[in-house]
C-alpha positions as CSV (number, residue, x, y, z in Angstrom):
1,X,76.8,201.4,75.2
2,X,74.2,198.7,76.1
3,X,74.5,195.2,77.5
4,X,73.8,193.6,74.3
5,X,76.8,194.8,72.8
6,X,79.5,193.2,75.7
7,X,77.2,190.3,77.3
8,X,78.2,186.8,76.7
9,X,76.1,184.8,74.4
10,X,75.3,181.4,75.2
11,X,76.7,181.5,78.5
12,X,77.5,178.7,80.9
13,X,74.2,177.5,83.4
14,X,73.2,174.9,85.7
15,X,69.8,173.6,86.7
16,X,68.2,173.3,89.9
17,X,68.7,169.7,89.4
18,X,72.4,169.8,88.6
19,X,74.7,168.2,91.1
20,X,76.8,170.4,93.4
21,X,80.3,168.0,92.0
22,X,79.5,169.5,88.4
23,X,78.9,172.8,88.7
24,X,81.5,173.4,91.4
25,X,83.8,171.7,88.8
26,X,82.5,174.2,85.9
27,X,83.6,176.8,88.3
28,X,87.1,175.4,88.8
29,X,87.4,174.2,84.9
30,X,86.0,177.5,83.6
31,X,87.3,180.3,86.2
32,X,83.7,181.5,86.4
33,X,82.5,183.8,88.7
34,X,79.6,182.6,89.4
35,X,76.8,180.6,87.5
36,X,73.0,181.3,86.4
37,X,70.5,179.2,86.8
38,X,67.6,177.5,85.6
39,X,64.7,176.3,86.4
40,X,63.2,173.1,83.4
41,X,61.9,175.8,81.3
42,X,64.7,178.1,80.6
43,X,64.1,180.6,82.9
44,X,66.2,182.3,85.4
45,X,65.7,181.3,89.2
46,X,68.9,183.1,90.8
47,X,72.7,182.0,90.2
48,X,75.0,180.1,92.5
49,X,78.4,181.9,93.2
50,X,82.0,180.7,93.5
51,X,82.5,181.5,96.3
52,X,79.7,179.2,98.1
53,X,80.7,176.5,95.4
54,X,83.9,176.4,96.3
55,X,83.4,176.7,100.0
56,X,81.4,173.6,100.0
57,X,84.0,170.4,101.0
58,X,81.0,167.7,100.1
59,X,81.5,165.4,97.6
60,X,77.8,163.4,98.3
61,X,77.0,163.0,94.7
62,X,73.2,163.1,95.4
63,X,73.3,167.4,96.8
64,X,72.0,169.7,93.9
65,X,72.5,173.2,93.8
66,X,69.3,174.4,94.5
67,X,69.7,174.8,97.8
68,X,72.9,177.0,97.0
69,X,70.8,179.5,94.8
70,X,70.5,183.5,95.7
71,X,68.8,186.4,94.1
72,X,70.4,188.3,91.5
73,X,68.9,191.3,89.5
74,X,68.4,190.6,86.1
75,X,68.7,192.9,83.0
76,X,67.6,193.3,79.8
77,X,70.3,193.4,76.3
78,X,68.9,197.4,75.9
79,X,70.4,198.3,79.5
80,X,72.9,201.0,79.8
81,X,76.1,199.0,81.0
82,X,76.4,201.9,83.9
83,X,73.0,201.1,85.0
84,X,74.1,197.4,85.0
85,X,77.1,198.0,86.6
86,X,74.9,200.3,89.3
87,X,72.9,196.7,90.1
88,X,76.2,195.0,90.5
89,X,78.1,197.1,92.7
90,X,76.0,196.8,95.8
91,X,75.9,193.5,96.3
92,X,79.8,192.9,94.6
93,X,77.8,190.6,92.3
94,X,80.6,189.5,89.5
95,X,77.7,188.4,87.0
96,X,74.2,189.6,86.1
97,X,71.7,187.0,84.3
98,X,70.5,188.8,80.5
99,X,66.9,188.1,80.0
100,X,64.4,188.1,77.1
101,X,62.2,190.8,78.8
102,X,60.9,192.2,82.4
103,X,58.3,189.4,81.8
104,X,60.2,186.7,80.1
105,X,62.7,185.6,82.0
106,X,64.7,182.8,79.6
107,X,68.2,183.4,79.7
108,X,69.9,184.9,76.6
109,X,73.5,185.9,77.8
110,X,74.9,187.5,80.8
111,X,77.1,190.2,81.5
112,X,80.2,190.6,83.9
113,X,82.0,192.7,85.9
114,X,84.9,192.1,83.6
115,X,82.6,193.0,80.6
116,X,81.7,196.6,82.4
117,X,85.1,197.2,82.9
118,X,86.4,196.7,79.6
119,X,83.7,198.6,77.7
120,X,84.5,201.6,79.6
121,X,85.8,204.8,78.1
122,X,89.5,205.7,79.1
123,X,88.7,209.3,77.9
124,X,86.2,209.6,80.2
125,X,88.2,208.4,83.7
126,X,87.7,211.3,86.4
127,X,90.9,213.2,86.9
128,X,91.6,211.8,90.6
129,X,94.4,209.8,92.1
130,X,95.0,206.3,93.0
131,X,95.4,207.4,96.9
132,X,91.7,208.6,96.8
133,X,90.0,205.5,95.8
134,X,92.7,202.6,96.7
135,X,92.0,200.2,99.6
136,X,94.8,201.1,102.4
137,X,94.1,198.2,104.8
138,X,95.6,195.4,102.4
139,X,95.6,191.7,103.4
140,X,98.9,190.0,102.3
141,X,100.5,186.8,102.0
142,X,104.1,185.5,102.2
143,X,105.7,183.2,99.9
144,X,106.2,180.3,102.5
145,X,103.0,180.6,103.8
146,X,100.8,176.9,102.9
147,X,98.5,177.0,100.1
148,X,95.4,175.7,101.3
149,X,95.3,178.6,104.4
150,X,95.4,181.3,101.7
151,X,93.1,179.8,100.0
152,X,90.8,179.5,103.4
153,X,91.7,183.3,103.5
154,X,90.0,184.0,100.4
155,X,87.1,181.9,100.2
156,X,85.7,183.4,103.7
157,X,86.9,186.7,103.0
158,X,85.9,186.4,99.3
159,X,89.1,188.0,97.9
160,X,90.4,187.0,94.5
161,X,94.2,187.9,95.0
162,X,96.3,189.2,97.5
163,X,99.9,190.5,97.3
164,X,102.5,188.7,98.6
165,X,105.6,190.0,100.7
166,X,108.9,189.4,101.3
167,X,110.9,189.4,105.0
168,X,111.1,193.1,103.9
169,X,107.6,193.7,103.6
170,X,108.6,194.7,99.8
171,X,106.0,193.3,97.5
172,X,107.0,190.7,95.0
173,X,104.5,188.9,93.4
174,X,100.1,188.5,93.4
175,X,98.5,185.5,94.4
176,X,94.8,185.1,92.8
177,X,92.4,182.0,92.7
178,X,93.2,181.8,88.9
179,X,96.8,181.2,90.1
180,X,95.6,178.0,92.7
181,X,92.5,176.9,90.2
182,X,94.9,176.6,87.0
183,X,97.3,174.3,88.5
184,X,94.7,171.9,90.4
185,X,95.9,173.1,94.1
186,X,92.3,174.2,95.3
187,X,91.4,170.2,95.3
188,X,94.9,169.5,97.0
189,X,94.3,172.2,99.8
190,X,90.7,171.0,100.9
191,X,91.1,167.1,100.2
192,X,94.5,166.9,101.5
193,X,95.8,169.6,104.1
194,X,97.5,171.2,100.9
195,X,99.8,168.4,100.6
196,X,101.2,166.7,97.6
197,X,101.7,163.6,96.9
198,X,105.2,163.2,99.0
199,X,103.8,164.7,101.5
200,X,105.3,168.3,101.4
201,X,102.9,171.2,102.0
202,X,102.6,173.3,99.1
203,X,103.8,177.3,99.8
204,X,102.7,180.4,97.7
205,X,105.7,181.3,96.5
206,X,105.9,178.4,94.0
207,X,102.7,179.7,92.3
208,X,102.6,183.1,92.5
209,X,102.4,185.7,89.6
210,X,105.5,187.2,89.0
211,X,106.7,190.3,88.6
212,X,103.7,192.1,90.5
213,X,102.7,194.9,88.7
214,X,102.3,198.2,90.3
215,X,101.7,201.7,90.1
216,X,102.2,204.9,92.5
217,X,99.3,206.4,95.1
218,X,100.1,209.6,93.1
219,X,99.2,208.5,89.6
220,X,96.0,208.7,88.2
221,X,93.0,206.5,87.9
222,X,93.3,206.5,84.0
223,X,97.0,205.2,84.6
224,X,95.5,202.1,86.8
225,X,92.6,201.4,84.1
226,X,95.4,201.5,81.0
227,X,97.9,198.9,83.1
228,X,94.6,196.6,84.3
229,X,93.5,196.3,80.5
230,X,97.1,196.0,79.2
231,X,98.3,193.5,81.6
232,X,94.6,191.8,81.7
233,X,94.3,191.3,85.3
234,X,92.3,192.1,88.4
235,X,94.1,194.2,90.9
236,X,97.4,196.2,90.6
237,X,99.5,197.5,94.0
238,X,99.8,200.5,94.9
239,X,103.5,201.4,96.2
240,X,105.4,204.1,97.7
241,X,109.4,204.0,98.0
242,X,109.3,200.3,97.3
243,X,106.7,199.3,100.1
244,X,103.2,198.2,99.4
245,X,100.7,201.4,101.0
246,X,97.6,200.1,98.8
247,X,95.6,198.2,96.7
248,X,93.0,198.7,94.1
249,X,90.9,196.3,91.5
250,X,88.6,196.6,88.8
251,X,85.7,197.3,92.1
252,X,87.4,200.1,92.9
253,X,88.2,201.7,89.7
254,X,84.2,201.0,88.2
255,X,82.9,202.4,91.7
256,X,85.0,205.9,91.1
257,X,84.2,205.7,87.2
258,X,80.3,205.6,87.7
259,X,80.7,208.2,90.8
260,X,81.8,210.9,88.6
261,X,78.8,210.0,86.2
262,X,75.7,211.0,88.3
């Protein structure tokens, strides 16, 4: 499979020009990983990511995102997607600018993380288990824990959901920036301490994803890439005897996949 058959067309871009306020709010409106952009003839200069958009607390309506930009590889439509994915992975870039050649760089489409990971081939998911590729040391959240701190968590840590605990340290539910962007809390939690308009703080377990979906450190990779793409998200936990031992996301699951392909 090549890029050109999963990229998106027509993709969303900003220009070196554009104003930090709109593409940050592209980012929040759109749930975008990150954006490409370009310079005033079309071409590809680098992409901004949301990560440093939406760590940014200015609101000066005159700062443009050029001075946001980094370097990204770019690909071609006739790339493998495992060779794309093999750009990606290194640098935990989310998106990857599609160009009209290795000397023309106008942006056609890009392709995504997401886009890799649904292209791939369930028969062909190595015959190992969760335990071997899962993350172990899990960051957590509890449900009466403020919004805008886990949302500070995972801006400077740059994770996209965390699983949140109970008293008993049992997991009930995922928190993800989706969760905090969808219902307008991320503005909230950097304007206004997290508070709402009364005044209360605003607490994670009111906008959580419920029930957390989970699977066991003893089944198999195949069983974590059928429940990802049936459930459409991100991460699943990984739990033992009702307690949380692991975590593991698309990152982890492409990683293994493309390991076994050398």
């Amino acid at each position: 499979m090549i890029v050109e058959e999963i990229m998106s067309r027509d993709p969303l871009y900003v220009e070196e020009s554009t104003f930090l306020t709109k593409a940050r709010q592209l980012i929040r409106d759109n749930h975008v990983r990150g954006l490409p952009v370009l310079d005033t003839q079309g071409h590809v200069k680098g992409i901004v990511t949301n990560q440093d958009m939406l760590r940014v607390t200015s609101t000066k309506s005159n700062v443009t995102v050029a001075g946001f930009i980094v370097g990204a590889p770019l690909v071609t439509r006739d790339v493998n997607i495992f060779d794309a994915a093999r750009l990606m992975l290194p640098q935990k870039s989310m998106i990857l600018p599609v160009v009209e050649s290795a000397e023309n760089a106008k942006l056609i489409g890009v392709v995504s993380l997401l886009d890799i990971f649904r292209g791939m081939d369930l028969e062909k998911v190595p015959e190992r288990q969760i335990s071997e590729v899962m993350t172990k040391k899990v960051v957590t959240a509890t449900p009466d824990e403020p919004v805008s701190k886990v949302w500070e968590n995972m801006i400077d840590s740059d994770f996209t959901g965390l699983p949140v605990l109970d008293e008993k340290g049992e997991p009930m539910g995922m928190i993800t920036r989706f969760d905090i962007l969808k219902r307008g809390f991320a503005r909230i939690s950097r304007e206004d301490d997290g508070k709402t308009k009364e005044g209360t703080k605003l607490h994670i377990g009111k906008i959580m994803s419920t029930p957390i979906y989970s699977i066991r450190p003893e089944d198999t990779l195949r069983t974590a890439f059928e429940a990802m793409k049936k459930n459409d998200i991100g991460r699943i936990a990984v739990v033992d005897n009702g307690k949380l031992v692991g975590i593991v996301d698309r990152y982890d699951l492409i990683k293994s996949y493309l390991g076994d392909r050398r």
